[in-house]
C-alpha positions in Angstrom: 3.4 13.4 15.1 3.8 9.7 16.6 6.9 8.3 16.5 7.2 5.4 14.5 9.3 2.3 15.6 11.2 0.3 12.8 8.6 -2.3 12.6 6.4 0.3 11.3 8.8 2.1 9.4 9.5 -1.2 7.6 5.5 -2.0 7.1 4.8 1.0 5.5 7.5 1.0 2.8 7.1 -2.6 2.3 3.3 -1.4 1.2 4.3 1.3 -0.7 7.0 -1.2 -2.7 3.8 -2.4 -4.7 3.8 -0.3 -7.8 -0.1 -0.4 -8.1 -0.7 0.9 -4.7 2.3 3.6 -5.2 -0.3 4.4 -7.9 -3.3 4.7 -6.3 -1.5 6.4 -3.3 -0.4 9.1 -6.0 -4.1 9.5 -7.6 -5.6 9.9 -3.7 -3.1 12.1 -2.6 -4.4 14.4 -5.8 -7.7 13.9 -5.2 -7.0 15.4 -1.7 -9.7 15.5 0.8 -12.6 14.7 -1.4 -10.9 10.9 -1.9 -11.9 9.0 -5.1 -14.7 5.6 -5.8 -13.1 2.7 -6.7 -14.2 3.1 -10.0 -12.7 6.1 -10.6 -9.2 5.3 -8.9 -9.3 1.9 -11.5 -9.9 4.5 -14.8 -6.8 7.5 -13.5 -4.9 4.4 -12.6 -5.8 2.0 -15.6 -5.7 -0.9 -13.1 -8.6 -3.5 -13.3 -11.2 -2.6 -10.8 -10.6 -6.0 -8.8 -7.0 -5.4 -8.5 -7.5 -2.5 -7.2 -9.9 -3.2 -4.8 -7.6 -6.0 -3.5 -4.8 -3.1 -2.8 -7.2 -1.1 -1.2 -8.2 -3.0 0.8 -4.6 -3.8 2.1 -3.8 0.1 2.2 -6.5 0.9 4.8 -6.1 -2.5 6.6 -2.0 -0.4 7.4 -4.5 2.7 7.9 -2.1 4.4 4.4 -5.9 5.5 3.1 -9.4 5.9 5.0 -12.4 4.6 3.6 -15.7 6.9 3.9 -19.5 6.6 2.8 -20.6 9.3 0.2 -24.4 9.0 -0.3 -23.9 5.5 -0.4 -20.7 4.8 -2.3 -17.0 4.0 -0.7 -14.8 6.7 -1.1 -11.1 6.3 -0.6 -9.4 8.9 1.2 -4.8 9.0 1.3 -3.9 9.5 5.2 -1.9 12.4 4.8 -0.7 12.5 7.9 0.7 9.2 8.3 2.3 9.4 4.8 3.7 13.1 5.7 4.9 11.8 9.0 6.3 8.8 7.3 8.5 10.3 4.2 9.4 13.2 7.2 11.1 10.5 9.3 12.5 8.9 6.6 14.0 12.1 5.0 15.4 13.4 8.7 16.7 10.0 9.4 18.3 9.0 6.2 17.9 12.1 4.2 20.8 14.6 3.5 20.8 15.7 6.9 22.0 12.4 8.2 25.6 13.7 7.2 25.8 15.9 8.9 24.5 14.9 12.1 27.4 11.9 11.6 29.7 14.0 10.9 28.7 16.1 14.0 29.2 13.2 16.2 32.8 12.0 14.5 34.2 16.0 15.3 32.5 15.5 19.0 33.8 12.0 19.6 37.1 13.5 18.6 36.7 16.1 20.9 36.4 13.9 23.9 38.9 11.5 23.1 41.7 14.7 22.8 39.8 15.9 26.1 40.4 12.2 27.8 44.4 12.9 26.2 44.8 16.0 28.2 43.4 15.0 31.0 
């Protein structure tokens, strides 16, 4: 896993805030490793086959899907690993566990300020 800066953080999402290619993200991530044609994405997603084209093409220009030749024909692959390493930083950095790391730091704060006291 990479760590992602908040430029890229912020990229991603702001693809993913497009409900078509939230769609077509959703059909390739069940299509798994075998990916989907074009064609096929445009009939599971009932998108026209231009408009999707147009967000494919802007989901593997951010690398969110790879693109690979089947005898002959595009086939549109989700990049698991970038979306899995995405939604995990999202979820550890603002997920339920950010309470309690914030709270974690208000009880150890705390403890050095009534340390500094004493001292």
């Amino acid at each position: 896993m990479t760590t992602m800066d908040v430029k890229h953080i912020a990229r991603f999402l702001g693809a993913m805030s497009i409900e078509e290619r939230v769609q077509i993200v959703s059909v390739l991530l069940e299509a798994g490793k075998e990916g989907m044609a074009m064609l096929d994405i445009a009939a599971r997603t009932e998108l026209g086959a231009s408009a999707v084209f147009k967000q494919l093409e802007a989901l593997a220009g951010l690398e969110l899907i790879f693109v690979k030749s089947v005898d002959g024909t595009k086939v549109y692959v989700a990049n698991t690993l970038l979306l899995d390493e995405l939604f995990a930083l999202m979820y550890e950095r603002y997920g339920p566990s950010i309470h309690a790391r914030l709270e974690q730091q208000a009880l150890e704060a705390l403890e050095n300020q009534s340390d500094q006291t004493e001292s």
